[in-house]
N, C-alpha and C positions, 0 to 999 in steps of 0.2 A: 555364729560369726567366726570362731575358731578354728572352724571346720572350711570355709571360703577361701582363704589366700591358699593354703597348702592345695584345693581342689582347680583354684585357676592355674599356678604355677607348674601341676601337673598336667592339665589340657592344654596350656601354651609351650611345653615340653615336646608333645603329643604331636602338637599341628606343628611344630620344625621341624620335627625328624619326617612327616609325610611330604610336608615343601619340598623338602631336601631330596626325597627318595622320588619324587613327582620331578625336580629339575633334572636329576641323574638320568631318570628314562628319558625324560625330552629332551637330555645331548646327546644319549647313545642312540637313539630313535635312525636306523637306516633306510632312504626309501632305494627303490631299485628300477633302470629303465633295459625294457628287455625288446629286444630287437633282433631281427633276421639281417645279415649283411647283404648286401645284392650279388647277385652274382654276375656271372661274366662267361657269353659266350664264343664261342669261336670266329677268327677270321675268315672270310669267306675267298677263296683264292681264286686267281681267273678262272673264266671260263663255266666257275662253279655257281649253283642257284645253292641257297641257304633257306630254308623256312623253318621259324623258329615257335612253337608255341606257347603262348602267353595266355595265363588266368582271365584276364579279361581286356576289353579294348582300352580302359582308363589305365591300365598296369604303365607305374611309370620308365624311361628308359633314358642313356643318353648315347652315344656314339665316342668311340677312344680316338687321340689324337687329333682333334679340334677343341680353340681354344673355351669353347663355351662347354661349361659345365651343368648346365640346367637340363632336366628330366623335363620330356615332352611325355602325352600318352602316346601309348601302342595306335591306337584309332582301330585295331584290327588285334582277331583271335589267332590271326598266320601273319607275322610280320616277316617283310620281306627282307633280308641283311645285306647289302649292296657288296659291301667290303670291309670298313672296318668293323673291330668285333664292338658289339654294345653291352650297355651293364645296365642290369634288370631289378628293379626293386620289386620282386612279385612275391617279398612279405612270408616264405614259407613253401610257396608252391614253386616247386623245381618245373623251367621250363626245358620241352624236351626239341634238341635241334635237329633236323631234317635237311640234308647236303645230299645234294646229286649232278653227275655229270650226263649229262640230256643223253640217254640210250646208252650208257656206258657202265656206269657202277652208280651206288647210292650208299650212305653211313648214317648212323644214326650215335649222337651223345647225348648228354645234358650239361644244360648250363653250371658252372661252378663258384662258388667262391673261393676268396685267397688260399692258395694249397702250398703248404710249406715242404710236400714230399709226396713224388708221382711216381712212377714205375708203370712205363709204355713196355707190357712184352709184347714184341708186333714189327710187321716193318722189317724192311730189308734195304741194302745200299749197296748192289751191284750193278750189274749194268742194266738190269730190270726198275729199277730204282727209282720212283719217279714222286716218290715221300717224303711229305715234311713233318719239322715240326715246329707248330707254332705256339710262342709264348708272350702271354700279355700280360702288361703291367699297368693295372689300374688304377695304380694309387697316385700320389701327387707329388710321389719324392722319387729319384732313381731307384731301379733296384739291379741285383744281381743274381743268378741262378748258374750252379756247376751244373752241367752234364755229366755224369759218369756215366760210360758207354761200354757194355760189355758183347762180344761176339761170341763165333765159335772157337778160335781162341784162347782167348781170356778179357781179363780189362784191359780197357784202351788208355790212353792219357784222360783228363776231365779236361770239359771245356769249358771256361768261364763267360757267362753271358752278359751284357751290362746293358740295361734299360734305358730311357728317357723315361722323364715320368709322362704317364697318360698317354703310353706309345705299344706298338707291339712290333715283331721280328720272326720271320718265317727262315728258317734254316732247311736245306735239303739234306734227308739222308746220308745222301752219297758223298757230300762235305763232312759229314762227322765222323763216318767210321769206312772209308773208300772199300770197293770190293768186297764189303760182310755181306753172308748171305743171309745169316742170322742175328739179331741185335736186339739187348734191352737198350731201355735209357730211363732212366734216374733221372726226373728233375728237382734238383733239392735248393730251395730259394733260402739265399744268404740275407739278404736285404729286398724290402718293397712287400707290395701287393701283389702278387704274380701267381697267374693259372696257367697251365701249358695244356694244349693239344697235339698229338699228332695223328696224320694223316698218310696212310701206306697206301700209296696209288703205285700201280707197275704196267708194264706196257715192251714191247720187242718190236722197234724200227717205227712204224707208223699202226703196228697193230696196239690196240689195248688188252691187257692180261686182267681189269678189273682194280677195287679198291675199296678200303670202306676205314672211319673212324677205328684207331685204337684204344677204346675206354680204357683209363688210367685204375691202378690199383693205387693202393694208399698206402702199403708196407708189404713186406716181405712178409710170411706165415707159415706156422705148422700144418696149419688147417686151413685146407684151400675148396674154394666152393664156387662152380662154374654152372649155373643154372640152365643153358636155354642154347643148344648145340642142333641146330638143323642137319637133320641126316637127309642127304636126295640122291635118288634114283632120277637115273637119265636114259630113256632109249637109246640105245647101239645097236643099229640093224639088226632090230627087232626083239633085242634081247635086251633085259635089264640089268642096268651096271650103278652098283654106290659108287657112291666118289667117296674117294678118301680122304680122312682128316691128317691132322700133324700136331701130336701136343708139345707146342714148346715149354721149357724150364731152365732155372735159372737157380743155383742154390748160391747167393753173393757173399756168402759167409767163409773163413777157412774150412770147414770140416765138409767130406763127403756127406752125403746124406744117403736115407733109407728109407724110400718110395713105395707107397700101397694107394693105384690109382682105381676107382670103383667108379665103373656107369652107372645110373640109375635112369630107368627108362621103364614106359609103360608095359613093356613088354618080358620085365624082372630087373634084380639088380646083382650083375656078376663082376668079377675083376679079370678081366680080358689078359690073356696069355702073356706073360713075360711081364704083369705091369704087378708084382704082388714082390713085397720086399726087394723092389728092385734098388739096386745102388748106383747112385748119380755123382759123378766127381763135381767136385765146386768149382767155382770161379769164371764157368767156359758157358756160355749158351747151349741146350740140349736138344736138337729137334727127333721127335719118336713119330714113326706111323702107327696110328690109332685108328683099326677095325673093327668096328662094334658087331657086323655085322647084325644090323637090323632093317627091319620094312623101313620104306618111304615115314619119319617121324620126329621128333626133337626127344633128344634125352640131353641128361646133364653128369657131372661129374664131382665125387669127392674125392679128393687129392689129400693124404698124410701121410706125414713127413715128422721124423728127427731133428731134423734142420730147417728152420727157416728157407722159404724158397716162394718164386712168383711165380704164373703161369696162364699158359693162354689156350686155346686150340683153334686153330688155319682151318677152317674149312672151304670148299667149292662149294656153288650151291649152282641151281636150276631153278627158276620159278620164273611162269609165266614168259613162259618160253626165252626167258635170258639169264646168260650164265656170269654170274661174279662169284665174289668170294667175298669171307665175315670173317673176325676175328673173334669169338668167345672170349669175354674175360673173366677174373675172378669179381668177387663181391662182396660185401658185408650183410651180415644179418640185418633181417630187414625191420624195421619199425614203423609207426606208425607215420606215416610221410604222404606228402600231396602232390601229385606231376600236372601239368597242364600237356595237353594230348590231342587239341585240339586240328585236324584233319588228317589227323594219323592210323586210328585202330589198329592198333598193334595186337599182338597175340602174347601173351603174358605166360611164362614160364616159370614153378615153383619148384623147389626142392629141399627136402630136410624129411625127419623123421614124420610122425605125422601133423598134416599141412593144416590149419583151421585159422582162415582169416576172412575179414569183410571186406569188398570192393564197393564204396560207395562212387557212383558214376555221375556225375552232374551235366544234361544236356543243352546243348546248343541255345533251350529256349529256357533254361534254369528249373526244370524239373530234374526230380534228382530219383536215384534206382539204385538198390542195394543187391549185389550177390554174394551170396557166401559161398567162400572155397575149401572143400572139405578135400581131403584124398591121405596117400599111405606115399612117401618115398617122393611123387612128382607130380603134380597136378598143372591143368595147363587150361587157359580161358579165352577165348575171342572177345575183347570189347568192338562192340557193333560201332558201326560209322554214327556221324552225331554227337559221340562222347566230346567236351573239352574239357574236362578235369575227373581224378581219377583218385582217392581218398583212400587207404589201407589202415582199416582200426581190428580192434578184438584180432591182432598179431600174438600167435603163439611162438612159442620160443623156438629155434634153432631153424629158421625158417629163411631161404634166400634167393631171388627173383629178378629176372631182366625180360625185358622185351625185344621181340623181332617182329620187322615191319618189312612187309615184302611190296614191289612196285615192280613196275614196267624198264624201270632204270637200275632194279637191283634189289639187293637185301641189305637191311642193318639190325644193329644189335646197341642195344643202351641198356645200365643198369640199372633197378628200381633200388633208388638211395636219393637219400639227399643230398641239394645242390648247396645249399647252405643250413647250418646249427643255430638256435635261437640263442643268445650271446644275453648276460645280465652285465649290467656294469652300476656301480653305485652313484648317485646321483647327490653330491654337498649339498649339504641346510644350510640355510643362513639361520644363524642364533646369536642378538645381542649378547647373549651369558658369556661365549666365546671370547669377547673384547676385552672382557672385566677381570682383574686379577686376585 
């Protein structure tokens, strides 16, 4: 019996320190709710058809600038976008948009979420000029966004934009920077929800010169990566002629910089004359003629630099017997990411050291098809018609890709990235313990 009281006093010691160490984890206990933001695509401007592709026909949506805030479904794989731009809850899969002017030019982007810093290199504001740029504010408060506007040049004044909430605002080129033949623009959002686009349409008197989306960069870089550069050949009585590109650059920093631009194309990979250590003064817009001189083909380009700097390339193109023009942008390394692709089959461009990823294809009737993308430098793939969604897993490292989609209306070009980042945010318990002091 001696042996009893000291042996309970020890167990009842025992079981409050585990209570105790048992209440401590169930207050520190976090749970997490993780979610894709919607994103938000473009305004569709006169005159202009928009078709946008969405994961599936239930994918929900609503329209900016009316007072009702409620998500209808899509009812449809091609939803049609009358005018103002709508916001896409498609959960992860980036929808990809489709704009053409009926026989004249044709662009291609994707949907975005809230972007706090864009970098249009593109676009011109002379009397060819006929380019906007549109910015939406999807959230439910006002926002604000500076332009900072650089030409050939230098920087211009910025200009300060001021939102309605759940509104958007098209500005034309040749109002922000008059007479530039050459123009970045910066849109960096002070306040709000705010995605920008812009659109470089041009035209001389009643003729059209062509147009197409200028897909946004996300920052200035050392290292710059432009995947998917259509090179065309056009008969000229009877002879064959490249059209030529134009790589524009921008280094927005004080310091010149020190340029090493590299093709990579199926055909080898060189650093074309005059582009190896070249020096680039800062502050000014840069536009260079760029000759690859190769067949009828798409190559892509890596751009390193000293300094910080953005960058595009202008090209003409010819297809199916009509002539427009694309803008090539830069891009980010690609990851494993999901597009909705639905009545587009685009032709897919890759570039990086050696390429090895998986395209999982999911069709029209929900059967699904895997190809794997092997190559050295640039690999390049047709998705067949009937594809609506388009899956990239087993992504190797230094790997970066966009698509071109060619029609009867033109060419475009969109990046393969994503449209929105899966977002955790922590989720309060409710715990009596909390109350007690």
């Amino acid at each position: 019996m001696r042996f009893q009281r000291p042996t309970l006093i020890l167990a009842s010691a025992i079981a409050v320190v585990l209570a105790a160490n048992g209440l401590n984890v169930g207050l520190s206990k976090s749970e997490f709710s993780k979610n894709f933001p919607a994103v938000v695509c473009p305004p569709t401007p006169s005159d202009i058809t928009t078709a946008i592709s969405v994961p599936s026909n239930k994918t929900p949506l609503r329209k900016t600038g009316t007072k009702s805030l409620s998500f209808i479904p899509a009812q449809t794989l091609r939803y049609m976008q009358v005018k103002a731009p709508v916001i896409i809850e498609s959960q992860g899969v980036t929808p990809v948009v489709w704009q053409i002017r009926q026989g004249v030019w044709a662009g291609a982007t994707i949907c975005s979420s809230l972007q706090s810093d864009q970098w249009f290199v593109g676009g011109a504001a002379d009397v060819t000029s006929r380019g906007k740029i549109m910015i939406v504010n999807s959230g439910l408060s006002s926002a604000i966004v500076d332009l900072q506007i650089w030409n050939e040049i230098g920087i211009q004044p910025t200009k300060p934009i001021t939102l309605e909430a759940n509104s958007y605002r098209e500005l034309g080129l040749d109002s922000l920077a008059p007479g530039s033949r050459e123009i970045v623009i910066r849109a960096l959002t002070r306040s709000g929800r705010v995605t920008s686009y812009l659109l470089d349409e041009r035209g001389r008197g009643l003729r059209a010169l062509g147009g197409d989306i200028v897909n946004f960069a996300p920052k200035a870089a050392k290292e710059i990566y432009i995947p998917a550069v259509p090179h065309s050949v056009r008969k000229v009585g009877g002879n064959s002629v490249e059209l030529p590109h134009s790589l524009r650059l921008l280094v927005p920093g004080e310091l010149d910089a020190r340029v090493t631009v590299k093709v990579l194309s199926t055909d080898g990979s060189f650093i074309p004359t005059g582009f190896e250590n070249k020096i680039l003064k800062s502050g000014s817009v840069i536009n260079l003629p760029l000759n690859p001189n190769l067949p009828n083909s798409k190559f892509g380009l890596h751009i390193s630099s000293d300094e910080p700097l953005v960058a595009s390339v202008f090209s003409p193109t010819f297809a199916q017997n009509k002539s427009d023009f694309i803008w090539s942008t830069s891009v980010q390394e690609l990851g494993e990411i999901s597009l909705a692709i639905a009545g587009l089959a685009p032709q897919l461009v890759f570039i990086g050291g050696a390429i090895s990823l998986d395209i999982e294809m999911t069709l029209d009737k929900g059967k699904r098809k895997v190809l794997k993308v092997r190559g050295d430098e640039i690999s390049t793939i047709k998705i067949p018609d009937g594809v609506r969604e388009i899956r990239f897993s087993e992504v190797g490292k230094g790997i970066y890709g966009a698509g071109l989609i060619s029609t009867k209306s033109g060419y475009g070009y969109f990046p393969l990235a994503p449209g929105s980042v899966q977002t955790k945010s922590s989720v309060p318990i409710a715990n009596i313990g909390v109350l007690t002091p």
